[in-house]
N, CA, C and O of each residue as an XYZ file, in Angstrom:
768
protein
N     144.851     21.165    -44.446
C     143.471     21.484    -44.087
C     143.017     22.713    -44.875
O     143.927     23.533    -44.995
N     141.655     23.130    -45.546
C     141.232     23.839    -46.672
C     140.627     25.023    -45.520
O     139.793     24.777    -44.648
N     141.181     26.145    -45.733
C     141.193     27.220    -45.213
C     139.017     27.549    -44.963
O     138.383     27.944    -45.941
N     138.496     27.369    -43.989
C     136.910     27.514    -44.064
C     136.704     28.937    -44.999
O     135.979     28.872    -45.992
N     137.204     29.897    -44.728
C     137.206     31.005    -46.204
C     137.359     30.584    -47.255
O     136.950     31.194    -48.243
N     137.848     29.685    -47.316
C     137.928     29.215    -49.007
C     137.186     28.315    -50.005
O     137.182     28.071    -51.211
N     136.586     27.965    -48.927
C     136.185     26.018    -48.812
C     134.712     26.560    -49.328
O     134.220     27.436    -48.617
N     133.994     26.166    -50.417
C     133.100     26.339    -51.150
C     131.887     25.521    -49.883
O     131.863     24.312    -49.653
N     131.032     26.511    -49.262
C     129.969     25.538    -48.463
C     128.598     25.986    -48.841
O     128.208     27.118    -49.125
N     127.684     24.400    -48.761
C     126.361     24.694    -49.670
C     125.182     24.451    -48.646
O     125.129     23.242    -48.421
N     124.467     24.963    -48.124
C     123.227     24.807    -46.889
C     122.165     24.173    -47.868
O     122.116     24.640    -49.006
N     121.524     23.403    -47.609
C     120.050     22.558    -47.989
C     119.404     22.738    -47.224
O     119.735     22.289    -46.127
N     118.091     23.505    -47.334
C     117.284     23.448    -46.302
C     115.974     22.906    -46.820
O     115.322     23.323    -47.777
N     115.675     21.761    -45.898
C     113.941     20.762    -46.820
C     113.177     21.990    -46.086
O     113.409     22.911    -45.302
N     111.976     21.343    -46.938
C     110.321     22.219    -46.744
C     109.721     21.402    -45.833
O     110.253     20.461    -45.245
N     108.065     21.971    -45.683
C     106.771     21.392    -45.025
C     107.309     19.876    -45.095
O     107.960     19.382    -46.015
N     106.831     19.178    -43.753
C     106.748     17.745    -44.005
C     107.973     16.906    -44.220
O     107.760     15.710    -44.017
N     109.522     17.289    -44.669
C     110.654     16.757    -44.821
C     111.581     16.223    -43.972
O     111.407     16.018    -42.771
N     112.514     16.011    -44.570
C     113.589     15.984    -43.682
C     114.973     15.395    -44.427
O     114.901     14.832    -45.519
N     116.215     15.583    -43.730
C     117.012     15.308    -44.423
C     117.263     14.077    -45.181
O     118.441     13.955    -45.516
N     116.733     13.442    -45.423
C     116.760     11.939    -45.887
C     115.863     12.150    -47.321
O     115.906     11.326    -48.234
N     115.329     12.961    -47.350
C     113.863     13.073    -48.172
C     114.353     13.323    -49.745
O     115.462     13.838    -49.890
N     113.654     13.017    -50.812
C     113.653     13.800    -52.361
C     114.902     13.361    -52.658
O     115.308     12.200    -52.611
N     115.522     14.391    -52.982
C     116.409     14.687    -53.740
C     117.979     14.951    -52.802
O     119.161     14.744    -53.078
N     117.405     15.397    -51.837
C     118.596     16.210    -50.769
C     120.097     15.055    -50.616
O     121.276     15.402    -50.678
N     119.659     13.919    -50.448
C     121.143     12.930    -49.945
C     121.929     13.043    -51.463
O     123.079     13.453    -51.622
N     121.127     12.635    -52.384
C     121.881     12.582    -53.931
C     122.845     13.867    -53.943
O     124.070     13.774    -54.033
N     121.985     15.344    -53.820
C     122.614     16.503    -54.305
C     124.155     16.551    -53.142
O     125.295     16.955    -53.368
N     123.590     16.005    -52.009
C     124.955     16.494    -51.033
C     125.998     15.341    -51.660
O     127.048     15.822    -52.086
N     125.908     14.405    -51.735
C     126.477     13.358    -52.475
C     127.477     13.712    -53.991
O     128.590     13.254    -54.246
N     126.863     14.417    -54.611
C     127.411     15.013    -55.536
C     128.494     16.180    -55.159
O     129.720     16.222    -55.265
N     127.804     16.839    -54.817
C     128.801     18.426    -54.076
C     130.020     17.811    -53.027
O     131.037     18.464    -52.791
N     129.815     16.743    -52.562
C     130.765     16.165    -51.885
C     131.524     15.706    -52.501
O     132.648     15.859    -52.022
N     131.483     14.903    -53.850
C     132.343     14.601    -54.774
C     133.277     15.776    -55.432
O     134.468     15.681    -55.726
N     132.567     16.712    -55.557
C     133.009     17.864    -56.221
C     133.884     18.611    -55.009
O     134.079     19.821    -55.118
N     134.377     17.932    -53.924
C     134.851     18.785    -52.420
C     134.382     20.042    -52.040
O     134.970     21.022    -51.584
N     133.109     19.813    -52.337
C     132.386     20.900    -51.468
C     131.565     20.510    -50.178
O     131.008     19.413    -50.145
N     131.474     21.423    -49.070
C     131.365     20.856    -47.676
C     129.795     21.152    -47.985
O     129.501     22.113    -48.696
N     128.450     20.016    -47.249
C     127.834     20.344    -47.534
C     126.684     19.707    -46.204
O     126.633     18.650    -45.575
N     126.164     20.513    -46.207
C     125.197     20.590    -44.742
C     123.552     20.454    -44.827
O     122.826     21.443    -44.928
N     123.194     19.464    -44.787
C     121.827     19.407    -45.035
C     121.062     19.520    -43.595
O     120.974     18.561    -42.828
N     120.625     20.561    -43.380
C     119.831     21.308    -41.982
C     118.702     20.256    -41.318
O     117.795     20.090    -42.133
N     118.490     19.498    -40.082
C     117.548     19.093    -40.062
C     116.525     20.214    -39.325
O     116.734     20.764    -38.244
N     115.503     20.377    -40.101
C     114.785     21.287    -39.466
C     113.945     21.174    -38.350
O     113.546     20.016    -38.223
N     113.539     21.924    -37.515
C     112.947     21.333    -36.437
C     111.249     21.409    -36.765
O     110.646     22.209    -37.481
N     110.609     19.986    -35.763
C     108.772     20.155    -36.312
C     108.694     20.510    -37.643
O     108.106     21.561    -37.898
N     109.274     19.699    -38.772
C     108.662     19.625    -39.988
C     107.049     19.237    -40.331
O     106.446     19.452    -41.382
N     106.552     18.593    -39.097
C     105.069     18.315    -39.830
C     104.601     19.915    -39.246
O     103.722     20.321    -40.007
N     104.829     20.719    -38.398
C     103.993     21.566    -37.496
C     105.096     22.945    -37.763
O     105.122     23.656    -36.758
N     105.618     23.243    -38.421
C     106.917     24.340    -38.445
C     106.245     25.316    -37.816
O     105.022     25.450    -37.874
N     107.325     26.324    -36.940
C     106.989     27.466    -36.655
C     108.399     28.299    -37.340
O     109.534     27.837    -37.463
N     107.948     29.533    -37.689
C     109.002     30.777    -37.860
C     110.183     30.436    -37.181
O     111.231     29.917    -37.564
N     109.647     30.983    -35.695
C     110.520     31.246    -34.779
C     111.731     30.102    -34.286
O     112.747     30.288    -33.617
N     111.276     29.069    -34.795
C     112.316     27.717    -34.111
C     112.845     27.531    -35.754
O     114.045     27.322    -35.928
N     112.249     27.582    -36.526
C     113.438     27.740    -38.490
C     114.416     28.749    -37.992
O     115.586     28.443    -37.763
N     114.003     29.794    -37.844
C     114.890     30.788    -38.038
C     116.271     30.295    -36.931
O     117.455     30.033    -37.141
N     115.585     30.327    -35.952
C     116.647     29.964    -34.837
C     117.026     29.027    -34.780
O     118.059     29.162    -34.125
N     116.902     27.907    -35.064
C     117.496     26.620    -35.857
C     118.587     27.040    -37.024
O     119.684     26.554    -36.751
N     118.596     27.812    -38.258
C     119.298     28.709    -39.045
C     120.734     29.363    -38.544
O     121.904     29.335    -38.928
N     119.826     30.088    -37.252
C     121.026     31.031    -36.711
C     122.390     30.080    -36.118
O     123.589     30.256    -36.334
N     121.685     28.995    -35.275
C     122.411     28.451    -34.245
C     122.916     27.370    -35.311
O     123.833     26.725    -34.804
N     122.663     26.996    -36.473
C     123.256     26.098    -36.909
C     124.422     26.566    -37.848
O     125.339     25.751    -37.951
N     124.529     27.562    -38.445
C     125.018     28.503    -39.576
C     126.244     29.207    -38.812
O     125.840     30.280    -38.365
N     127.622     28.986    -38.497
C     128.657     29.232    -38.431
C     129.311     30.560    -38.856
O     129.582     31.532    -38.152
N     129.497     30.375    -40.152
C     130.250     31.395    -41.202
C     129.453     31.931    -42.182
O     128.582     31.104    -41.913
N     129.111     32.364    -42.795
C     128.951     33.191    -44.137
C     129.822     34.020    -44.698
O     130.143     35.138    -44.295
N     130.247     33.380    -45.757
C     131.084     34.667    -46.604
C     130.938     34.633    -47.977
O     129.730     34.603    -48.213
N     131.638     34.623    -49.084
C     131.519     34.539    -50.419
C     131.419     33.254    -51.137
O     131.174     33.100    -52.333
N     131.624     32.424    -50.313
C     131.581     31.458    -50.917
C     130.501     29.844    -50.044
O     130.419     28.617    -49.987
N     129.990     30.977    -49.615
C     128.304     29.532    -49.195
C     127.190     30.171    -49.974
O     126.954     31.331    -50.311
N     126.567     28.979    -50.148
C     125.209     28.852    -50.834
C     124.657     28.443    -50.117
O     125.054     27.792    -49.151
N     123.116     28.843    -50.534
C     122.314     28.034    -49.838
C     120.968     27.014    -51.151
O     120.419     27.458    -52.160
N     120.892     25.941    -50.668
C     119.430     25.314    -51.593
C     118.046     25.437    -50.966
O     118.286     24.917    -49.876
N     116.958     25.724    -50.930
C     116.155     25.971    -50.611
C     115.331     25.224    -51.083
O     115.343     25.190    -52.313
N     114.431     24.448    -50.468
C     112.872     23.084    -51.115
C     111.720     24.005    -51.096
O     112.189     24.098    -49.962
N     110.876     24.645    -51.170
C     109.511     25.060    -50.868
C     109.612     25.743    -49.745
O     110.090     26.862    -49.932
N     109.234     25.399    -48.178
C     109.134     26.236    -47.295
C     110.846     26.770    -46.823
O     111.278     27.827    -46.364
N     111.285     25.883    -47.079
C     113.035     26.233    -47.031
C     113.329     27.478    -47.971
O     114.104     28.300    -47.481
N     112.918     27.710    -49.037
C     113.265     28.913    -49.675
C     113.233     29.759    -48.557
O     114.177     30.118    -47.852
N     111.462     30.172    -48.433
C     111.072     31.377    -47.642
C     112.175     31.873    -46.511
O     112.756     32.934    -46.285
N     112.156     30.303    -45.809
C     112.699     30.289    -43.864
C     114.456     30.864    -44.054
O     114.987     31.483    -43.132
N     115.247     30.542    -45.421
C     116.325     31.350    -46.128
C     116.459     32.958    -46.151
O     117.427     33.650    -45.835
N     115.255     33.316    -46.598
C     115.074     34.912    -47.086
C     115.484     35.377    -45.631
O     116.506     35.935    -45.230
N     113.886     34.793    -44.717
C     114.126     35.160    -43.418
C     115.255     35.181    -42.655
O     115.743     36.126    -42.034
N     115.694     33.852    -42.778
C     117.369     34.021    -41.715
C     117.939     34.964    -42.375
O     118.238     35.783    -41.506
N     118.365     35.463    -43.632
C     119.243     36.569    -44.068
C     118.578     37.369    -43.831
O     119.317     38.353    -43.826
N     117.574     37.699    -43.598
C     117.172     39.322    -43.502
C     117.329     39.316    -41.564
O     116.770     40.076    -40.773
N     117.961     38.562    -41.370
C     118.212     38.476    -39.510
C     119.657     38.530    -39.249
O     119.930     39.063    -38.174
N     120.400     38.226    -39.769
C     121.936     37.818    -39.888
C     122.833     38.675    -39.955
O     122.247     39.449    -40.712
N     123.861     39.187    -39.748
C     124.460     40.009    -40.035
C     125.652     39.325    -41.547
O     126.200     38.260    -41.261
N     125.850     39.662    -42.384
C     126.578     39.330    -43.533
C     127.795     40.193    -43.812
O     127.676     41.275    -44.386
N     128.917     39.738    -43.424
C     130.197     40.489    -43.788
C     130.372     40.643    -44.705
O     130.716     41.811    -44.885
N     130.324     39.667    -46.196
C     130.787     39.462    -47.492
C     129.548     39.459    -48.560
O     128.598     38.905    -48.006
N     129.214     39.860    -49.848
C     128.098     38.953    -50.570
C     128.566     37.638    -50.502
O     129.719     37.216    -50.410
N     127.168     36.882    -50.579
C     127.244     35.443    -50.534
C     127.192     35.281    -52.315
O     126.800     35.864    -53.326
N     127.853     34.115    -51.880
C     127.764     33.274    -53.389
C     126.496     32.818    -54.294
O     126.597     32.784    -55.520
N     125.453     32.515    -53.708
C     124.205     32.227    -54.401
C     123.003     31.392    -53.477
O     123.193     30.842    -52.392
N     122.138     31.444    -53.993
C     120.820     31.242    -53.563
C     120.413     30.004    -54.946
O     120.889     30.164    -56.070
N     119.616     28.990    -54.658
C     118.842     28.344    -55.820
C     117.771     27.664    -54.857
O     118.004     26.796    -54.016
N     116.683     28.182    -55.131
C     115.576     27.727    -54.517
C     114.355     27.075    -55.826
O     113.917     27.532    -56.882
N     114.164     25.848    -55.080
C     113.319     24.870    -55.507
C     111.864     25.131    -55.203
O     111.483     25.068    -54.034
N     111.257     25.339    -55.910
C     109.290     25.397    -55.837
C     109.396     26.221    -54.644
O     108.709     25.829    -53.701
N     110.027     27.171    -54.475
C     109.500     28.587    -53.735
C     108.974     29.542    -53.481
O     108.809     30.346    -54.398
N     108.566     29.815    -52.361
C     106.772     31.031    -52.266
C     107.328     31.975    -51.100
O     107.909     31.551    -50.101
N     107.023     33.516    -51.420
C     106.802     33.999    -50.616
C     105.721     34.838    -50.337
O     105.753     35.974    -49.865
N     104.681     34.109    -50.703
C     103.446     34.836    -50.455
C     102.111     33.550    -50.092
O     101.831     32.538    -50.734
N     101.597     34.011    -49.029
C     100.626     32.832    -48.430
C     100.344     32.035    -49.572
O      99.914     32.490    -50.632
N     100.634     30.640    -49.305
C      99.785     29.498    -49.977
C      98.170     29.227    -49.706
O      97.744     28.916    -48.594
N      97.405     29.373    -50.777
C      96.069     28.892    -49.913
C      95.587     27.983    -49.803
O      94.409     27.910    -49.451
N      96.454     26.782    -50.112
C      95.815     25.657    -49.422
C      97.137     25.375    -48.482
O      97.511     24.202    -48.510
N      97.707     26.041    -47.865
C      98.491     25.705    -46.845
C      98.552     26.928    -45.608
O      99.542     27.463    -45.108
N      97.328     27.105    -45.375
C      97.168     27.769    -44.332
C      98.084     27.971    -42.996
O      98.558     29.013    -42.543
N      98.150     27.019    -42.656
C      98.881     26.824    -41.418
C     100.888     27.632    -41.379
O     101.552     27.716    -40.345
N     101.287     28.002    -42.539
C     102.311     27.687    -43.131
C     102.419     29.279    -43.301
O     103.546     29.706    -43.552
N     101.150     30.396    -43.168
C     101.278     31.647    -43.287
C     102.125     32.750    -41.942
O     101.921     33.867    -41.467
N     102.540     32.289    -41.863
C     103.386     33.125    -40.768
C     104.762     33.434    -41.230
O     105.455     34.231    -40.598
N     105.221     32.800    -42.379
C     106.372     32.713    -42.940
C     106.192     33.886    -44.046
O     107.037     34.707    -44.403
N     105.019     33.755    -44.435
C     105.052     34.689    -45.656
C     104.155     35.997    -45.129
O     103.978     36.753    -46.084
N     103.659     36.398    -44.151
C     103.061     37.324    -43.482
C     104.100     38.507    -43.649
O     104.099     39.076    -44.740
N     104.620     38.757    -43.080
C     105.459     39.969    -43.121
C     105.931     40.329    -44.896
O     105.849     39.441    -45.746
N     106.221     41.186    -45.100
C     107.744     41.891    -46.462
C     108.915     41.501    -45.902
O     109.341     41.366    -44.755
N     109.472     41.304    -47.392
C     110.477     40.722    -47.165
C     111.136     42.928    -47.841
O     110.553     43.944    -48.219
N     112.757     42.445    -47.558
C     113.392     43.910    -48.281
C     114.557     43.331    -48.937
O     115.730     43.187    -48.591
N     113.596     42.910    -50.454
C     114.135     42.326    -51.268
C     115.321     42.601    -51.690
O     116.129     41.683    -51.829
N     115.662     43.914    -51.978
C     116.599     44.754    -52.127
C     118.132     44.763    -51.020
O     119.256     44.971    -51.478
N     117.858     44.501    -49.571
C     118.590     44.213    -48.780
C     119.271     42.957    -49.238
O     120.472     42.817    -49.005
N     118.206     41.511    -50.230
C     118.300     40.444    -49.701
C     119.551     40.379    -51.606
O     120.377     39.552    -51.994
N     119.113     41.468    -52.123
C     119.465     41.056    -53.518
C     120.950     42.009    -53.390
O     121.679     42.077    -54.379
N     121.227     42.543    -52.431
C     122.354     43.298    -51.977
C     123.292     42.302    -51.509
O     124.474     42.360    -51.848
N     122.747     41.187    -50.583
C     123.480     40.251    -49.815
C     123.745     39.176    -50.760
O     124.741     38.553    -50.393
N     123.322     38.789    -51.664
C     123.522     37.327    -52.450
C     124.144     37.579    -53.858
O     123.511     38.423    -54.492
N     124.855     37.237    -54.284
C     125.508     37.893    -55.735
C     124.626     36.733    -56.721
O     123.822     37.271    -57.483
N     124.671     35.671    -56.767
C     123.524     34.881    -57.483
C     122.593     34.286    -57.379
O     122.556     33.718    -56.287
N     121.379     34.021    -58.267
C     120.353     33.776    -57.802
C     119.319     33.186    -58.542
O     118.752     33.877    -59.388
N     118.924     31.825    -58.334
C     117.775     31.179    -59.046
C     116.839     30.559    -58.540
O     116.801     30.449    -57.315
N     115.721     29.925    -59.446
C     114.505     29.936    -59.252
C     114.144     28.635    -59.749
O     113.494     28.754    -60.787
N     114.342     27.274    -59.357
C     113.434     26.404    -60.418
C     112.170     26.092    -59.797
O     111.892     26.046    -58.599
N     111.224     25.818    -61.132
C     109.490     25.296    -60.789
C     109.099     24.963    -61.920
O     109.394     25.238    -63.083
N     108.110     24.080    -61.194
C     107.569     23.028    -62.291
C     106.131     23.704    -62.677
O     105.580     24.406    -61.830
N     105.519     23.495    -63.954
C     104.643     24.148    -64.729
C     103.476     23.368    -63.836
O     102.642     24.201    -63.479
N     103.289     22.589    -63.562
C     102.674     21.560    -63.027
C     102.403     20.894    -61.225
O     101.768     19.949    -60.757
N     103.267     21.980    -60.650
C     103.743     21.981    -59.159
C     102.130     21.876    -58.525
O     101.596     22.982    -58.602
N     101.386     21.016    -58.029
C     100.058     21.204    -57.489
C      99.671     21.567    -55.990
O      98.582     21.446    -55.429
N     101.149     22.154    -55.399
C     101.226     22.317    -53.808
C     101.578     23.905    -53.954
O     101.035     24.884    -53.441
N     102.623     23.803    -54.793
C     102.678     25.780    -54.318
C     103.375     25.902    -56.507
O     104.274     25.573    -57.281
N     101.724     26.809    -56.358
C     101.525     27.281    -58.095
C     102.940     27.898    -58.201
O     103.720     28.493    -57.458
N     102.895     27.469    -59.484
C     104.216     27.445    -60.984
C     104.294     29.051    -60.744
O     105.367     29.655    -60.742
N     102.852     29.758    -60.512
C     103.123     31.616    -60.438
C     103.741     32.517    -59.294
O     104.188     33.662    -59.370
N     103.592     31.328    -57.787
C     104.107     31.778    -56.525
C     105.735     31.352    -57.088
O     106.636     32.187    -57.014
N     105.912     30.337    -57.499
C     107.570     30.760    -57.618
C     108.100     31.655    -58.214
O     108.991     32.306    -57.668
N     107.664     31.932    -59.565
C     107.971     33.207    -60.945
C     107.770     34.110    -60.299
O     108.680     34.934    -60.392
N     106.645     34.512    -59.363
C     106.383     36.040    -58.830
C     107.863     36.030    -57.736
O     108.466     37.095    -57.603
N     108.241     35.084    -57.180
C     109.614     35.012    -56.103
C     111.016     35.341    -56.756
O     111.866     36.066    -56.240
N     111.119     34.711    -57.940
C     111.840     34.732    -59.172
C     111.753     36.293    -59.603
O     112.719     37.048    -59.491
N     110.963     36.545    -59.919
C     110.727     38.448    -59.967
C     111.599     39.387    -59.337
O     112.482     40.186    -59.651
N     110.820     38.848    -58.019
C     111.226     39.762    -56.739
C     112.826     39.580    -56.166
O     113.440     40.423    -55.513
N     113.242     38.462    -56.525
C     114.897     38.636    -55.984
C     115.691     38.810    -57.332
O     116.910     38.976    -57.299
N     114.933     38.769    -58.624
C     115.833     39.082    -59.611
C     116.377     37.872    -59.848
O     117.408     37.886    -60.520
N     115.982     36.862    -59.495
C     116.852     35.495    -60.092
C     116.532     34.864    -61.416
O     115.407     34.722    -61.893
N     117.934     34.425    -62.058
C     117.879     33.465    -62.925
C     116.160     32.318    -62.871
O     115.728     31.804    -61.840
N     115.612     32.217    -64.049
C     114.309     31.406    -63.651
C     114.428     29.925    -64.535
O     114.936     29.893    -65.656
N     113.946     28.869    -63.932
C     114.368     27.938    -64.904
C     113.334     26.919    -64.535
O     113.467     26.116    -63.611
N     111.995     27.039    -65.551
C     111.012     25.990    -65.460
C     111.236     24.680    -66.559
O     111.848     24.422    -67.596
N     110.213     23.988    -65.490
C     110.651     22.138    -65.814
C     108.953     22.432    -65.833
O     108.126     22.988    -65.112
N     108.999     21.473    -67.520
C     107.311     21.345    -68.105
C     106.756     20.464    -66.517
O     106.050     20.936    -65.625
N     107.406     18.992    -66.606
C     106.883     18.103    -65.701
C     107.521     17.860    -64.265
O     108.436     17.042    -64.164
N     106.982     18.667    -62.966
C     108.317     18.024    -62.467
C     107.078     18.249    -60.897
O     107.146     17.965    -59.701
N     106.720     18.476    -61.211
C     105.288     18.512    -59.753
C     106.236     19.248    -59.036
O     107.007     20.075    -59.522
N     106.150     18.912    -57.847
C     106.683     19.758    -56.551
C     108.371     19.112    -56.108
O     108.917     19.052    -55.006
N     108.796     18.747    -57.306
C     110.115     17.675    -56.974
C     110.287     17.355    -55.492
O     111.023     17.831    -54.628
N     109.278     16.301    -55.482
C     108.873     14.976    -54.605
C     109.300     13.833    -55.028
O     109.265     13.473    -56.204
N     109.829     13.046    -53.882
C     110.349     11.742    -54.571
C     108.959     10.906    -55.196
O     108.893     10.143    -56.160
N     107.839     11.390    -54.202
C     106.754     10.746    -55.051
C     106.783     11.073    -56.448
O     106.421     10.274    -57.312
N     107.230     12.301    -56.705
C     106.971     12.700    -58.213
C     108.112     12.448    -58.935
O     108.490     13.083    -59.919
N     109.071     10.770    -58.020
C     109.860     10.626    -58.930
C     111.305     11.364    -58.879
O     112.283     10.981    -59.522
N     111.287     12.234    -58.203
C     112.660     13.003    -57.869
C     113.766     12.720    -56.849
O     113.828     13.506    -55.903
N     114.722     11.631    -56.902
C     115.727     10.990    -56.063
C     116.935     11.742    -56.233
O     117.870     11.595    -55.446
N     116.999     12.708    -57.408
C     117.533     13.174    -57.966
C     117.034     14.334    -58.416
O     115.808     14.441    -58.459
N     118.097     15.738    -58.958
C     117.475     16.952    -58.886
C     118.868     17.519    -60.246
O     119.199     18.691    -60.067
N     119.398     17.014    -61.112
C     120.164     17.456    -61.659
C     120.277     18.866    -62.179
O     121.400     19.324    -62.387
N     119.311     19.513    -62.381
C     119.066     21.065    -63.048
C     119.366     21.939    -62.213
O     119.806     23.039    -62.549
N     119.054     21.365    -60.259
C     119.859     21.526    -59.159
C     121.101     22.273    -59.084
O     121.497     23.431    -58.947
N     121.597     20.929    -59.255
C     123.273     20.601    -59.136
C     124.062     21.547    -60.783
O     125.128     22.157    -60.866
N     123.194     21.341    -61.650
C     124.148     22.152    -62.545
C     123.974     23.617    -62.574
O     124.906     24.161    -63.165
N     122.953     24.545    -62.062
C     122.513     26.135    -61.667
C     123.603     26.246    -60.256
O     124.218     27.277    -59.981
N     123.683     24.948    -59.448
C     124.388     25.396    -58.382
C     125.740     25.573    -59.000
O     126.191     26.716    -58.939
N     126.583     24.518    -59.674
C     127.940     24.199    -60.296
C     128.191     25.552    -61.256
O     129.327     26.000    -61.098
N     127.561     26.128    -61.998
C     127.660     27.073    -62.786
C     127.859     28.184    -61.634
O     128.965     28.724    -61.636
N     126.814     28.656    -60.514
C     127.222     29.570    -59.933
C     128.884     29.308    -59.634
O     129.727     30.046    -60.144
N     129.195     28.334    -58.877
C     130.330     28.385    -58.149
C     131.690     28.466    -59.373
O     132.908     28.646    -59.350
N     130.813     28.257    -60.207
C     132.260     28.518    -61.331
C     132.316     30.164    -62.110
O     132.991     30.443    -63.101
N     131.481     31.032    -61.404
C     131.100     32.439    -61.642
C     132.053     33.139    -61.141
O     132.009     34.368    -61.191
């Protein structure tokens, strides 16, 4: 049996509207599972209606261990509801890495409803203390949360940035069953 300290574990957390079945998420755990990594795709609670308070605590109560060797993936509102649970958590070890997909932490304005997440500061610095790696992908073309709300996020935690000319909001509508640029920013961390 693989010692849970040792055992490479990767959190997926979907955005607005998702759920574990959705995009890209079954492929990537699919892969990381091949690769024997344990891998946990979060179902979040009230994805059409999210609140803060039930992500976060959904996060807490689902999230076991943290140590050097979990990651987390982050979709859009999943980035943010990430920052938040770590800036709540207590963290014994740096974590292994962060790679967040079309991520915002600053109000969307056409997603009003969705501002309670990005209302407060984050203490980036706390968050870039806790995570030893860190990236950023977005699409030039993302028409739900602008190509500049991710880069300005990308800024602020200091992460690796890695834009895709065409890739909308990597939606399976937009074609995304699959997320390979994903899986190889994640694979590179864990081989860091």
């Amino acid at each position: 049996m693989t010692n849970l300290q040792n055992q490479k574990q990767v959190y997926i957390i979907h955005g607005y509207t998702a759920s574990p079945a959705d995009h890209w998420f079954p492929w990537l755990q699919d892969k990381l599972q091949e690769d024997g990594v344990s891998v946990d795709i979060l179902d979040m609670p009230n994805s059409q209606a999210p609140q803060l308070h039930e992500w976060t605590q959904h996060l807490l109560s689902s999230i076991e261990v943290l140590h050097k060797d979990t990651y987390f993936v982050g979709h859009s509102l999943g980035c943010v509801s990430i920052l938040r649970y770590l800036q709540q958590v207590s963290i014994p070890e740096q974590l292994g890495g962060l790679v967040f997909v079309s991520g915002f932490t600053d109000p969307v304005p056409t997603l009003p409803s969705l501002d309670e997440f990005t209302n407060d500061k984050l203490d980036y610095k706390q968050l870039m203390d806790s995570v030893k790696m860190r990236a950023v992908i977005a699409s030039k073309d993302d028409t739900i949360v602008p190509f500049a709300f991710s880069k300005k996020l990308a800024n602020d935690i200091q992460a690796d940035f890695h834009e895709v000319e065409h890739g909308g909001h990597f939606l399976e509508r937009d074609g995304f069953t699959s997320l390979p640029i994903a899986y190889q920013v994640l694979m590179d961390m864990m081989k860091s």
